[in-house]
Each structure stands twice: as structure tokens, then as C-alpha cells.
C-alpha positions, 0 to 999 in steps of 0.5 A: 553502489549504495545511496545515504548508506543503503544499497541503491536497491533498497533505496530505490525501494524504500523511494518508491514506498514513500512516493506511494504513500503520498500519492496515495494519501493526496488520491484518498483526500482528494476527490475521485474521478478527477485528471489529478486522480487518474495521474497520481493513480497511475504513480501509485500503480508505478511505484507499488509494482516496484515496491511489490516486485522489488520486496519479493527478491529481498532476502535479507531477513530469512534467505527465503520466501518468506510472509513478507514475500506473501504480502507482497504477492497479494498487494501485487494483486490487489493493485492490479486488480485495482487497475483491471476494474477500471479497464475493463470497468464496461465489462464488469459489474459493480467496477466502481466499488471493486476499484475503490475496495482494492486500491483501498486495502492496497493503500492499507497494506502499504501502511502497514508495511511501513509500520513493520519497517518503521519498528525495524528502522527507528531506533527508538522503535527498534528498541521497543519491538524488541522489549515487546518481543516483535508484537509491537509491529503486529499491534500497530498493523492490526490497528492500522487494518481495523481503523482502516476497515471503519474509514473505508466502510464508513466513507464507501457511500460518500466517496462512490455514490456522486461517481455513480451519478456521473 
């Protein structure tokens, strides 16, 4: 069964990607500790543990595992590790900012992620990763990832430190 031309498969993946990134995007602007980031937080997990275990049984690109799979494998780990600091957070020390270093950086690999399918799938993009012979999806991901190293260092105090007083 296909849907818009893609494989029900893809595109239930692809679906699932794009709710993650709003849901993450509404989580990252919104305030923490809120019933509204508890709900969308749960979305977010829902829809990554497809995307993660969905991305590592597409072979398309090579026929085997390959560092895409790996990726998917740590951000797989990342949000569940995200998650087990929260139900266990009486248990472990330092829960609060463990929880905000691994949903963050699962947020930032999806972006990433995106980024890579976005060269593959626009045409135009398409047509500039191969002038740049495949470095513009690396370029775009070590963008996203340093950028995003400065946001989360740099808002880490101001999004954890009223939670702490909670």
C-alpha cells in the first residue's frame, strides 16, 4: 500500500518524525514540569520509538546495517534514557538535569536527521549535496549540533533552576 507515493511504511515514519519534531519544538518553548509537557513529552517518546525502531529495519540506501542504523540505536537510547530519569528520578541523583541532557540531544539528532532527509528529498537540496559531493548534509548536521550544543549549555540554568525549586 503506498500513501502520496511512498510506501505506507515510509510514510507512517516520515508522519512520525514530523509530529516529533512539533511536539518537541512546543516541549523546548514551552515551560517544564507542566500537564502540557508531561502529554506532549509522552508523544514525543511514542512517536521517536517508532521512528528509531521503524529507521533500523529500512535498508534501502546500503541493504545492511549501516551509521544510520547506529544513530538510530543511540537516539533509541537517548529517549529512553530520557524517560528512565524521570521514573526513577527518587532513585537518582541529579534526575532533573540527566532528563533535560538526554531529551535535548534526542531532540537535536532528530533535527539532524531531518536535515540528511531534507538533502535526499528536496530536489534543490538534492542537487546541491551532490555538487558538494554529500558534505552538505554533514555541514548542515555539525551546524545543527554545535548550535545546539550553545542553546542547551547556555539555557540549562534557566530552564532547570525554577524546577529545582519546585
Amino acid at each position: 500500500m503506498t500513501i502520496g507515493g511512498y510506501p505506507a511504511f515510509g510514510a507512517a515514519h516520515a508522519a512520525a518524525g514530523v509530529l516529533a519534531l512539533a511536539a518537541g519544538l512546543v516541549i523546548f518553548l514551552g515551560r517544564k514540569g507542566t500537564a502540557r509537557h508531561v502529554r506532549l513529552g509522552w508523544v514525543y517518546v511514542g512517536c521517536m520509538a517508532w521512528v528509531d525502531a521503524s529507521a533500523l529495519s529500512i535498508r534501502r540506501l546500503t541493504g545492511r546495517f549501516n551509521l544510520f542504523h547506529a544513530l538510530a540505536v543511540v537516539s533509541l537510547v537517548m529517549v529512553v534514557g530520557g524517560v528512565a530519569q524521570v521514573v526513577w528520578r527518587r532513585r537518582i541523583r541529579r534526575w532533573l538535569w540527566r532528563h533535560y541532557q538526554y531529551m535535548s540531544w534526542s531532540y537535536v539528532g532528530l533535527l539532524a536527521a531531518t536535515a540528511n532527509e531534507l538533502c535526499v528529498r528536496v530536489p534543490a537540496l538534492k542537487a546541491m549535496t551532490l555538487r558538494s559531493r554529500g558534505w552538505l548534509p554533514v555541514a548542515a548536521s555539525a551546524v545543527i549540533v554545535a548550535a545546539s550544543a550553545l542553546v542547551i549549555v547556555s539555557n540549562q540554568r534557566r530552564v532547570l533552576l525554577p524546577l529545582d525549586d519546585a
